[in-house]
Every structure is written in C-alpha cells, then in structure tokens.
C-alpha positions as CSV (number, residue, x, y, z in Angstrom):
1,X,0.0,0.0,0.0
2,X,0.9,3.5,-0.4
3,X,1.6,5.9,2.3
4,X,-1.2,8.2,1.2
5,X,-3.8,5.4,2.3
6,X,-2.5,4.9,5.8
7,X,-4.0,5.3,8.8
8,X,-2.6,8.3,10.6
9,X,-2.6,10.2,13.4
10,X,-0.7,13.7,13.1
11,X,1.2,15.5,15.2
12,X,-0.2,17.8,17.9
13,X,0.5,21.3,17.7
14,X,2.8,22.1,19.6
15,X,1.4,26.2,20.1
16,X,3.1,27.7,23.4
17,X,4.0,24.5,24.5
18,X,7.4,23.9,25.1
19,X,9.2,20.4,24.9
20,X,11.2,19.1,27.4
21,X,15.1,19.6,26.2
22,X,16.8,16.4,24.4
23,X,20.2,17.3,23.9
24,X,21.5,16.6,27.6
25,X,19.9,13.4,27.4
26,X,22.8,12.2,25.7
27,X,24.9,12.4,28.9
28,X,22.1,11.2,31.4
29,X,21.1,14.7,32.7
30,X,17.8,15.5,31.0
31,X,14.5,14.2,33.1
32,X,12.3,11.9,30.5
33,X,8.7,11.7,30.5
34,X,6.5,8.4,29.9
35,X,9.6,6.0,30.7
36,X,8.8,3.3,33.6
37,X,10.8,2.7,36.2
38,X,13.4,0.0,35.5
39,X,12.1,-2.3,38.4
40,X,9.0,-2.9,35.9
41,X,10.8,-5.1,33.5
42,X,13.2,-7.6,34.4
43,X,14.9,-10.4,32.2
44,X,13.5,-13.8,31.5
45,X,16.4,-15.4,30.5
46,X,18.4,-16.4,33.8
47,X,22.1,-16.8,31.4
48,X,25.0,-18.7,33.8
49,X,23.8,-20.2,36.7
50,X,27.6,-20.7,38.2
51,X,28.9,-19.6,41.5
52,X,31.9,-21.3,41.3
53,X,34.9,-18.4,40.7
54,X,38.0,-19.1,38.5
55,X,40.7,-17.5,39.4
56,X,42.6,-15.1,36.8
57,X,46.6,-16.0,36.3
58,X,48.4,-13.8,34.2
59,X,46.6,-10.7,33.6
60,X,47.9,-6.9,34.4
61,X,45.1,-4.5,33.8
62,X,47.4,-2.1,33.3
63,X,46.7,-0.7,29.7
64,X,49.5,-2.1,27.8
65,X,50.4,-5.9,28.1
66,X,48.0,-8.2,26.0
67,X,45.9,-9.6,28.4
68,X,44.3,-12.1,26.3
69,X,45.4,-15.3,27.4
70,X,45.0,-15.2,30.7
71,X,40.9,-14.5,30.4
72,X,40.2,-17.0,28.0
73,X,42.5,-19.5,29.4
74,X,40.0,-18.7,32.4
75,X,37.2,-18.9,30.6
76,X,38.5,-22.1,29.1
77,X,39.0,-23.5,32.6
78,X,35.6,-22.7,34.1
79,X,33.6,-24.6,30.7
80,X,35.9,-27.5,31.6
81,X,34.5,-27.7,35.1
82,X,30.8,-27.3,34.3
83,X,31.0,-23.8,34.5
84,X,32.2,-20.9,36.8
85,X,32.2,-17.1,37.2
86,X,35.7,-15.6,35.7
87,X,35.4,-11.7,37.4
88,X,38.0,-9.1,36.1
89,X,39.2,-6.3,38.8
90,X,39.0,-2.7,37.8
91,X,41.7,-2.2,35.0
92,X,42.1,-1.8,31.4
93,X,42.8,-5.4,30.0
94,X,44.5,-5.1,26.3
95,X,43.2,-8.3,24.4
96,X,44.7,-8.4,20.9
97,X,42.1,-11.2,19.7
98,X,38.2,-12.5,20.8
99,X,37.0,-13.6,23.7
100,X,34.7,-16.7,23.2
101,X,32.8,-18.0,25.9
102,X,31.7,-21.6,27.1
103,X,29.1,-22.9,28.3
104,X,27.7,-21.7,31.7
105,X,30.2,-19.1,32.4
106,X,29.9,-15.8,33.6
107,X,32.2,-12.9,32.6
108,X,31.4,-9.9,34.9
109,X,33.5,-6.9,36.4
110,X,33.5,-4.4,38.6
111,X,31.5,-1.8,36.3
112,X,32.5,0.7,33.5
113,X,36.2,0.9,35.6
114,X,36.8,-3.0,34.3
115,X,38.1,-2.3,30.6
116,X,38.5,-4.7,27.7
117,X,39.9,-3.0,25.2
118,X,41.0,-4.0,21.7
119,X,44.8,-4.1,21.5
120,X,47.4,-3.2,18.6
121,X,46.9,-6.4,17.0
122,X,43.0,-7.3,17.5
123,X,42.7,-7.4,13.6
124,X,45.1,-9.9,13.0
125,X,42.7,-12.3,13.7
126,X,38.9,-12.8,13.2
127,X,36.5,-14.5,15.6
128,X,34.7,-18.2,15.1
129,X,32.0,-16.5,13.0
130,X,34.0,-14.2,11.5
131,X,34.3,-10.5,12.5
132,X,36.0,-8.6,15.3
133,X,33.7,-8.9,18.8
134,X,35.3,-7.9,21.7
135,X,33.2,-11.1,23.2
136,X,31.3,-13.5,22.0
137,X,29.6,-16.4,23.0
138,X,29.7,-18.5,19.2
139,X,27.2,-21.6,20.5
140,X,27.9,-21.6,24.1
141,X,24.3,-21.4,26.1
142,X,23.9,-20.5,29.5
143,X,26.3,-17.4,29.7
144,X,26.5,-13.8,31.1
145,X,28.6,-11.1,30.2
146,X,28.1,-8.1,32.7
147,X,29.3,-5.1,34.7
148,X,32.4,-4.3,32.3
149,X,33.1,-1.9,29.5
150,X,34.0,-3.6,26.3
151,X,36.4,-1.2,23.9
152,X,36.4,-1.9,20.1
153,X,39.3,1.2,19.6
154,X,37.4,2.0,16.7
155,X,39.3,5.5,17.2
156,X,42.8,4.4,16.5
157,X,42.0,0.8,15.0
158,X,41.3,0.9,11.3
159,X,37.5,-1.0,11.5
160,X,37.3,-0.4,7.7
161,X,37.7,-4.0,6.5
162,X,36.2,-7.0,5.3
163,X,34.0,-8.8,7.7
164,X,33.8,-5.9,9.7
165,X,30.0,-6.3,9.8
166,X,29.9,-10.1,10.5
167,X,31.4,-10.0,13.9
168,X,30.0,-7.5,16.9
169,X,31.5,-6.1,19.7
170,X,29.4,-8.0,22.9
171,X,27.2,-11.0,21.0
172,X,24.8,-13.7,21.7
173,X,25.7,-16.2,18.7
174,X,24.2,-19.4,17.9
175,X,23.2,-19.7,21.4
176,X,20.4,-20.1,24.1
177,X,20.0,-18.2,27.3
178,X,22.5,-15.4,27.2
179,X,22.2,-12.5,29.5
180,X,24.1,-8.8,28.7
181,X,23.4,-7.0,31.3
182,X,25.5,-3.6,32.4
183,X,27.8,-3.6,29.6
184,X,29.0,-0.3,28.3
185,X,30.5,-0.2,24.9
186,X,32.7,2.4,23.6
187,X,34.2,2.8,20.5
188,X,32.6,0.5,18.2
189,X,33.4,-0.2,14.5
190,X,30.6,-2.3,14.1
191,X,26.8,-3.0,16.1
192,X,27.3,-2.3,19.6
193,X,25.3,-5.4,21.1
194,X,24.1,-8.2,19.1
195,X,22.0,-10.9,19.3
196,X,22.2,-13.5,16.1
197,X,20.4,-16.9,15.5
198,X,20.1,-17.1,19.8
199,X,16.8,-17.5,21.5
200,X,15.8,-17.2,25.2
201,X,18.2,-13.9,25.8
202,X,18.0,-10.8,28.0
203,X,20.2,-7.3,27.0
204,X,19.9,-4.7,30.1
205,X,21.1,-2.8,31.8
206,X,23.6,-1.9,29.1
207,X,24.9,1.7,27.5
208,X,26.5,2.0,24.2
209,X,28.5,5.2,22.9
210,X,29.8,6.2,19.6
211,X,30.3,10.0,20.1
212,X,33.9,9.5,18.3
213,X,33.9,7.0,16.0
214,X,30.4,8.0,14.6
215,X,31.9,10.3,12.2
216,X,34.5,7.5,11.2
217,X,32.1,4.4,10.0
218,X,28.8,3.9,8.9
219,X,26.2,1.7,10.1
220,X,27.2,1.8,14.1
221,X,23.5,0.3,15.3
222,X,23.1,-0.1,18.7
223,X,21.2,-3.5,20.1
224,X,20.5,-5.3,17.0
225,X,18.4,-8.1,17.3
226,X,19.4,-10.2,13.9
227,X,17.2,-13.8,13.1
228,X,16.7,-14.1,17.1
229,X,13.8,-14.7,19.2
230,X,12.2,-15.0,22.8
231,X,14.3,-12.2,24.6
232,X,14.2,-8.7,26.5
233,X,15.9,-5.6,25.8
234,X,15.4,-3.4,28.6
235,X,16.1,-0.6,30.7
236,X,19.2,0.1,28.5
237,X,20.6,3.8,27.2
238,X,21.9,3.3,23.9
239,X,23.5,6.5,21.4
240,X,24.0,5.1,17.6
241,X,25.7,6.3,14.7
242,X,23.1,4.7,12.7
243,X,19.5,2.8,13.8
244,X,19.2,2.6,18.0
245,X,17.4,-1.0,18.0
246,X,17.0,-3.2,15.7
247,X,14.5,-6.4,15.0
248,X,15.9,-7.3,11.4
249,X,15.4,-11.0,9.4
250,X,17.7,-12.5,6.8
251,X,17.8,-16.2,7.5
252,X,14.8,-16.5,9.7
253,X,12.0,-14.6,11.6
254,X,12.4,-12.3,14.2
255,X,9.7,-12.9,17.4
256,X,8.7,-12.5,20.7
257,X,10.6,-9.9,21.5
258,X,10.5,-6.7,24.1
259,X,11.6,-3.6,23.8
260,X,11.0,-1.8,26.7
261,X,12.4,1.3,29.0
262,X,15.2,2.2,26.6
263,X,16.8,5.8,26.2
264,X,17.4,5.4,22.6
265,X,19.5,8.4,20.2
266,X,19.6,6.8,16.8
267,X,21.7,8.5,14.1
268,X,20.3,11.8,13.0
269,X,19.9,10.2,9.4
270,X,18.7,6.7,10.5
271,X,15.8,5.4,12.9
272,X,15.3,5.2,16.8
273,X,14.2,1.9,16.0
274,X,13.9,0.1,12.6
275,X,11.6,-3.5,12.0
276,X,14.2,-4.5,9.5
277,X,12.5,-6.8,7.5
278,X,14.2,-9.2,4.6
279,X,12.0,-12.5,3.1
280,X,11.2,-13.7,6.7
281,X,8.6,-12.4,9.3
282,X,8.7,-9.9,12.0
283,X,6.0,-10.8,14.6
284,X,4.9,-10.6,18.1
285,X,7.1,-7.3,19.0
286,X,6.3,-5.2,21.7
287,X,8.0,-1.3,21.7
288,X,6.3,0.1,25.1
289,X,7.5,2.7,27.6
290,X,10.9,3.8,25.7
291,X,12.3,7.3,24.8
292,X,12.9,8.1,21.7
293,X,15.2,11.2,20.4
294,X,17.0,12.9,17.7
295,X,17.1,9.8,15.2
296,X,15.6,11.1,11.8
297,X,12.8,8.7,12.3
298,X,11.2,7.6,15.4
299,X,9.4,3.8,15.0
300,X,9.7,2.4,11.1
301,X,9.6,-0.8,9.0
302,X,12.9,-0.7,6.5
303,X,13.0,-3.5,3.4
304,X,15.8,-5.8,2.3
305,X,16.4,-8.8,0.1
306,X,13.1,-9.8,-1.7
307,X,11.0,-7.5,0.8
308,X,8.7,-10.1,1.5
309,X,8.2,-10.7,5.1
310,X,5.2,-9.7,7.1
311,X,5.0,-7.9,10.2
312,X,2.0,-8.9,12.5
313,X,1.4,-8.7,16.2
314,X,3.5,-5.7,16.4
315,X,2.5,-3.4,20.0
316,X,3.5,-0.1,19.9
317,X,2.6,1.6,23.8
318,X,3.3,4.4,25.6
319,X,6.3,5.3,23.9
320,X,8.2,9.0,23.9
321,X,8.8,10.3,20.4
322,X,10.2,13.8,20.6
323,X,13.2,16.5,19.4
324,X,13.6,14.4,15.9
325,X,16.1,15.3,13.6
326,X,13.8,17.2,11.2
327,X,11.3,17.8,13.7
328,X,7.4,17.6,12.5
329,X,8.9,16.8,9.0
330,X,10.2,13.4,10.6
331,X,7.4,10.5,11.0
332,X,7.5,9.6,14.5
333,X,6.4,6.2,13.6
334,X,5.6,4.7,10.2
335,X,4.7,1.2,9.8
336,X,4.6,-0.3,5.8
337,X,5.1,1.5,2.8
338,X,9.2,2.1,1.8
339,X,8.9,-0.9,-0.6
340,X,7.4,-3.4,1.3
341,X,5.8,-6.5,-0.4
342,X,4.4,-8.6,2.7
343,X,0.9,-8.1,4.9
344,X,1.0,-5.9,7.8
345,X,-1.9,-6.7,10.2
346,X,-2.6,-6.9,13.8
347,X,-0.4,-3.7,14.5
348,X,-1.9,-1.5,17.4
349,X,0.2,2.2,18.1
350,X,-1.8,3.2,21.2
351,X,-1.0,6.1,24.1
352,X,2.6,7.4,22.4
353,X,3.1,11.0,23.0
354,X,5.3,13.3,20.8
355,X,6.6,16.2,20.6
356,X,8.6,18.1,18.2
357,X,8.3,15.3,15.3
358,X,5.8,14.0,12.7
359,X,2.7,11.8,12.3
360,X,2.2,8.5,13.2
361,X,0.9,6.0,10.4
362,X,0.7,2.6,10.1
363,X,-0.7,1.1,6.5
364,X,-4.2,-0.8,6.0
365,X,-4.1,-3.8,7.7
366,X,-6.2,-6.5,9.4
367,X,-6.6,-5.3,13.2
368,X,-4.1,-2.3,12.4
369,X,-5.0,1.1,14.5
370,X,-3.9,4.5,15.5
371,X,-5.1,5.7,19.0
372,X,-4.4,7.9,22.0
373,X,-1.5,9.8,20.7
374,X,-0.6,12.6,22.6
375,X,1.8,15.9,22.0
376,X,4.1,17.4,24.1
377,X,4.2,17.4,27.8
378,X,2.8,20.5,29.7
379,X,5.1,20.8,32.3
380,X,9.1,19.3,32.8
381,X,7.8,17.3,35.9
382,X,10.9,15.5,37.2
383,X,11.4,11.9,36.0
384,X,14.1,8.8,37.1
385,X,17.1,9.9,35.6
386,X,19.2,7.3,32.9
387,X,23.0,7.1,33.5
C-alpha cells in the first residue's frame, strides 16, 4: 500500500507549549517523561547459573600488556568444570584477539572501571563466525557477560575492513540463554550489542557510545536483534551512529521480543528503532515505555532482500517520540510503505506521545489502529534519571 492510504494520526500542535530539552539526554542529565521505572521489566532469561569463581593468572590491567590469554584461558578452565564465574578487577585489560565464551560461564566486572579494550593487533585475527567482537559467545548457552566496558578502539584501529560487519563487539551467537546485562560499549566499528540466530536472551542494563567514532564508520547500530527470538531488551541507554534497536530477518523470523524502558539516540539520518525486515517475518514485538530522540525517524519498518516478510502482532505503547532530527517533517512512527511487499496486520500504536516530530501512520491492515496519541508534555515534571 501507499503511504497516502494509511492510517494516521498527526502531530499535535505544539502552540506555546514547550518540549522538554533532548540534547542533555545524551549524557544522562535530562529528566524523561512516559519512561517506567526500571524495576517494571526484568529479564526472563536467567544466562550462567555458576557460583563457582575461576581465578585469573596472568593478567595486568594495566593498559598495555596483551591480556588475552590469561581471560580466555579462564574462561577455558571454568567450561571444563561445568562452568564458573571468571570476574575481572577494575583495569584496562588489552586483548589483541576474541573472547569466546563456554558454556555456563559468567564474565562480569566491577562496572564501567573494568576495561577490555582491543589491543594493537586485534585485527590480526577474526572470531569463530567471522568478524571482530570484543566477546562473544559463538554456540555456548547458558552465559553472562556483565558489569564491564567492552572497547572496540574504533578511534585508533582501522575497523574499515572485510568482515567488519559479520562479527559485533558484545554478542549472543548461535546460542540459548544469554544475559548482557550492564555492559557499556565504547568505540565501536561495528553493532554495539548483538544478538544473532540465539533464542531465550536478555540485553539490560547496558549503555552504548559512539560519540567519536560515529563520524569515522557507517552503520554503528546499537542493540541489534538479527534472526533471534524470545528475549528482552530493557532498561538500556543506547547512542547510535546509525538505527538505535533493531528487530531485522535474513535467515529467519524475528519474534517475541521486548523492547521496553530504553533511552534510545539513533543516528540523525537513521531510525530510533527500525523492523528491518528481509524474506522472513517480523511478529509478536512489543516497543512500550521507551524514549525516543534525535534519530531522523522515530518507529519504522525498512525493506531488504526480496521484501517479502510480514510484520504482525507488532504493539506499539506508551512510547516517547520527541526532538527528531527534522522535527514535524520526521514521522515519529511509520509502519509499511518504503517498498514493502508482505501483509501488515494486527499492529496496534496506542497512548505514544510526541513532541517536536511527525505523524504516526501505520498502512491498511487487518486489526491495524492508531489511538491515544498525545503531544508534548505540559510541564518538565521531574522523572528517574538514565546514567
């Protein structure tokens, strides 16, 4: 269908109203309306049920000897025994090729001061899948990666080579229940956080950055959800070169998924969020209670491959749409039309407010409806504050 025969809802005037101020949002200081408190929404998937620790030998944190070996030899030792918990000190620990995980283990630190940062040499080799993640879990189910910052050195590596969009910097691969939670990623050359062909998985929790490498490479998405299903992403702050979050098909649907409680600033020529959608289908997707800004788009479908798949089931609730790149001129969700070949039905965009960008549309569809939008809020009453 054409965009001229959608269903629409168009933005409210915004008259002497003023918006509440997006650009500090980026650092964590602007109060958001609509967002839920990050208590409502808690992960399903449980990831490494170990206790067991596994003690690090070897490794110096101190920003300059290749600590690679001794964390995966770690890791390597705990998937031996069943599984453990491998926990890095504060520290910056240079690896100069990929961590892979094993089953039931649990990489964790001490919080953004626990540093694993790409070394000299990381290019010199690729990862099981391909690619350059700074961890991954390539088939191993049951694992956790948390409370650590994971440094791609987009900003002095050169990221501009092939396979550079096979691997990503934190990723669920091949695997079943994986839990990201608390992972900050800085200096990507590729996706931030990635989930690909895994099922039963939780990403929280998490913050991604691309302030200086988003000038350097293209396509720097945030949480990309890629031919995965049954998982959370929650409560997370993400800032993209390129589309915030991501539910996008190639080999195989994309379903069950939630998207909930984000603070999302997707490229100002790409999307908050995009329904990426190849030859398979996107269904049963919920987007509810997240905060949408500066992205050129709010909410929208994109097309690849054959541009076949359908997108049904898709909830759209109580989301914050507001201080878009174009403003009014930017649709603050649009759901069908650029190219798309498949059905759209069952789609329900209910209770969104926004502010400072376009209309809402979603195209003619079985069960498909606009309602309860909302424009901009009256007053900048004070809100939980993202980091």
């Amino acid at each position: 269908m054409g965009k001229n025969s959608a269903i629409s809802v168009g933005a409210v005037a915004l008259g002497a109203v003023a918006c509440i101020g997006f650009s500090s949002i980026m650092d964590g200081s602007s109060a958001m309306v609509g967002m839920a408190s990050a208590s409502s929404f808690r992960c399903s998937a449980k990831g490494s049920s170990a206790t067991t620790p596994v003690k690090i030998t070897g490794a110096t944190a101190n920003g300059s000897r290749d600590d690679f070996n001794a964390i995966q030899n770690a890791i390597d030792k705990a998937g031996r025994h069943g599984g453990g918990v491998v926990a890095l000190p504060a520290g910056t620990f240079i690896i100069n090729r990929h961590l892979v995980l094993k089953k039931n283990v649990k990489l964790t630190g001490v919080g953004p001061a626990t540093v694993i940062k790409a070394g000299p040499h990381f290019m010199s080799t690729q990862e099981p899948g391909g690619g350059y993640s700074i961890i991954t879990t390539a088939g191993a189910a049951d694992t956790t990666i948390a409370d650590l910052t994971a440094d791609q050195s987009g900003n002095t590596l050169d990221g501009k080579v092939r396979g550079r969009l096979s691997g990503y910097v934190v990723e669920g691969r091949d695997s079943s229940n994986v839990v990201i939670d608390g992972v900050y990623i800085r200096n990507p050359f590729t996706y931030s956080i990635a989930m690909v062909r895994s099922t039963n998985f939780c990403v929280a929790n998490s913050h991604t950055q691309v302030a200086i490498t988003s000038g350097r490479y293209n396509q720097l998405d945030g949480i990309h959800i890629l031919d995965s299903s049954s998982g959370e992403v929650i409560n997370n702050f993400v800032q993209s070169g390129d589309d915030g979050l991501v539910a996008h098909t190639i080999s195989a649907s994309v379903h069950d998924v939630l998207y909930a409680n984000n603070s999302v600033r997707g490229g100002s020529n790409a999307d908050g969020m995009q329904l990426a959608v190849g030859n398979f289908p996107i269904y049963d997707i919920t987007v509810e209670d997240n905060n949408f800004f500066g992205s050129r788009f709010g909410i929208r479908t994109g097309y690849y491959d054959n541009r076949t798949g359908s997108v049904s089931n898709i909830s759209i609730n109580r989301n914050y749409i507001h201080g878009l790149a174009r403003g009014r001129k930017s649709p603050a969700i649009e759901i069908g039309g650029f190219g798309g070949l498949g059905p759209i039905k069952g789609v329900t965009i209910a209770n969104n407010r926004t502010c400072d960008s376009g209309v809402i549309t979603v195209s003619p569809g079985p069960g498909n409806v606009v309602t309860g939008t909302t424009g901009c809020p009256t007053a900048n009453v004070a809100q939980p504050i993202r980091p």
